[in-house]
C-alpha positions in Angstrom: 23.9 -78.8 43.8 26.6 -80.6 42.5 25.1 -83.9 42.8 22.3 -82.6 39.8 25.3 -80.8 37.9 27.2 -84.4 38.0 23.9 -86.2 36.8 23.2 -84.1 33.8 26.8 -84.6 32.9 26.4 -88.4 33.4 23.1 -88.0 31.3 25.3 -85.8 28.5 27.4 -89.1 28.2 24.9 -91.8 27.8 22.9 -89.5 25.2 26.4 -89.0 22.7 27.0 -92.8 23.6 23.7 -93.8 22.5 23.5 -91.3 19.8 26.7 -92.4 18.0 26.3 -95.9 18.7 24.2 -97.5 16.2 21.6 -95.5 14.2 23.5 -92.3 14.3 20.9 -89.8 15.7 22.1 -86.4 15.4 19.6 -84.8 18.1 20.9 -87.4 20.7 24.7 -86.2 20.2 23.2 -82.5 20.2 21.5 -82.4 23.1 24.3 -84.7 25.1 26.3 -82.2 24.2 24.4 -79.5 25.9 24.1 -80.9 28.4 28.0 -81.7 29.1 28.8 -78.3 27.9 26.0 -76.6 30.8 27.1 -79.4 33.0 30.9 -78.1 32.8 29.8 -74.2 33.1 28.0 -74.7 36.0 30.8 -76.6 37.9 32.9 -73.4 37.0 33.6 -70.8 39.4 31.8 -67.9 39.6 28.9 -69.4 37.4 26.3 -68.7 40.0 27.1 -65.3 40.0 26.6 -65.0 36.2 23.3 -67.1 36.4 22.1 -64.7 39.4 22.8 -61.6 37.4 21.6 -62.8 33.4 18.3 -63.9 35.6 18.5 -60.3 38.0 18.1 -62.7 41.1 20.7 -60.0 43.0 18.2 -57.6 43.8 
């Protein structure tokens, strides 16, 4: 799972690249910004366990 957690980061920096570069398009910073921020949560420890209960997928 890391390999997809490491591509939407990698995504995350081409989209506030692209989005600051240029034209200035505020929804391309904001949503590369997600995206690093979900990126870096789910690389966390412990964030499975958090996903697994906000989803109740301990049952």
């Amino acid at each position: 799972m890391g390999f997809w957690y490491f591509l939407i980061l990698f995504l995350g920096i081409v989209l506030v690249v692209k989005g600051l570069s240029g034209n200035k398009k505020f929804s391309l910073v904001l949503v590369g910004v997600l995206c690093i921020a979900l990126s870096i949560f789910m690389f966390s420890p412990g964030s499975a366990e958090f996903i697994s209960r906000l989803f109740n997928l301990d049952k």
